[in-house]
C-alpha positions in Angstrom: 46.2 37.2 5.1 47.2 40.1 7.1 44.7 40.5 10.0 44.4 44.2 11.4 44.1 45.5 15.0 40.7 47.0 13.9 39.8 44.0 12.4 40.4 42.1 15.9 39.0 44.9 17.8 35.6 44.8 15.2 35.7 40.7 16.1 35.9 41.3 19.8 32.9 43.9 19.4 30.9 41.4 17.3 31.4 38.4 19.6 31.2 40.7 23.0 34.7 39.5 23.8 37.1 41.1 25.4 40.8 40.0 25.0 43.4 41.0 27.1 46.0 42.9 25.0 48.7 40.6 25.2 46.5 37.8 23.8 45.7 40.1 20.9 48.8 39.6 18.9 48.8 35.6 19.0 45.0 35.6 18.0 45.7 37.9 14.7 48.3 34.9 13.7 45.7 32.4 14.7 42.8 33.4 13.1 45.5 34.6 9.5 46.1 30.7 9.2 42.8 30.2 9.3 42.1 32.2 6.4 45.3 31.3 4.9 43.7 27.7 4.8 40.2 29.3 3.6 41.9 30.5 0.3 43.7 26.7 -0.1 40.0 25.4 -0.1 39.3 28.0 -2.6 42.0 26.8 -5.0 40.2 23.7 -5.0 38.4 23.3 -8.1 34.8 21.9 -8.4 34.1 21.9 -11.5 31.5 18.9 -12.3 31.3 18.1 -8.9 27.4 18.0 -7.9 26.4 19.6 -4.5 25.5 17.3 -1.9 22.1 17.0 -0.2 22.6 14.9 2.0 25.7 12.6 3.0 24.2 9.4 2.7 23.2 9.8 -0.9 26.4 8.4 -1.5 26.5 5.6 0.9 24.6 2.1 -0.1 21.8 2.4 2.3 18.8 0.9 1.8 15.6 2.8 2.6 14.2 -0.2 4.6 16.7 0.9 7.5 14.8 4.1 8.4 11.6 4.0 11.2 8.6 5.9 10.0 8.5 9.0 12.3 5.3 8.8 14.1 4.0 9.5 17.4 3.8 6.4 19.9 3.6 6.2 23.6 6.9 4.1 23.5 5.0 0.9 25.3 6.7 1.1 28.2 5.2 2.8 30.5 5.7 -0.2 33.1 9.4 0.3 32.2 9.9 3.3 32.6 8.1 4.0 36.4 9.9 0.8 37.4 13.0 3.1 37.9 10.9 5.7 39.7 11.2 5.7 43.5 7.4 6.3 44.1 4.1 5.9 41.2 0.7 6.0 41.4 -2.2 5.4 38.7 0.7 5.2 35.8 2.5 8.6 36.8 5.5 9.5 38.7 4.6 10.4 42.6 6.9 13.5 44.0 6.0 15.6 47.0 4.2 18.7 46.8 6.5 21.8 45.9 3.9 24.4 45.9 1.6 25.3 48.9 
């Protein structure tokens, strides 16, 4: 696919880029193989192929692996400020910033 200077000139616009114009040349060939391989994958036939929702609908996974997504305090609170230089009454203790 042939890729204009207008057409490079409308991307630069669009992606508030600015390329030098020596660079302009080998981004038009960059970006033409890029479509070139665009209409490849649209020679591709998917006929009878079903769309995926998800990747793992394919892969034998068994539903026991997944957590529940609820809200915890993590339990380890004792943990956690053990790695703080400074805590008091179960928070982190940093000086004052604001007077």
């Amino acid at each position: 696919m042939e890729i204009k200077k207008q057409d490079i000139l409308r991307i630069e616009r669009l992606a508030r880029l600015k390329l030098p114009e020596q660079e302009e040349q080998g981004f038009s060939q960059r970006l033409s193989k890029v479509f070139d391989w665009i209409d490849q994958l649209r020679e591709v036939s998917i006929e009878g192929v079903d769309p995926m929702v998800s990747p793992l609908d394919t892969v034998n996974v068994p539903k026991t692996t997944w957590r529940n997504d609820e809200v915890s305090d993590g339990e380890c609170q004792d943990q956690i400020l053990s790695n703080a230089p400074e805590a008091q009454h179960g928070y982190f203790s940093v000086p004052k910033v604001v007077e």
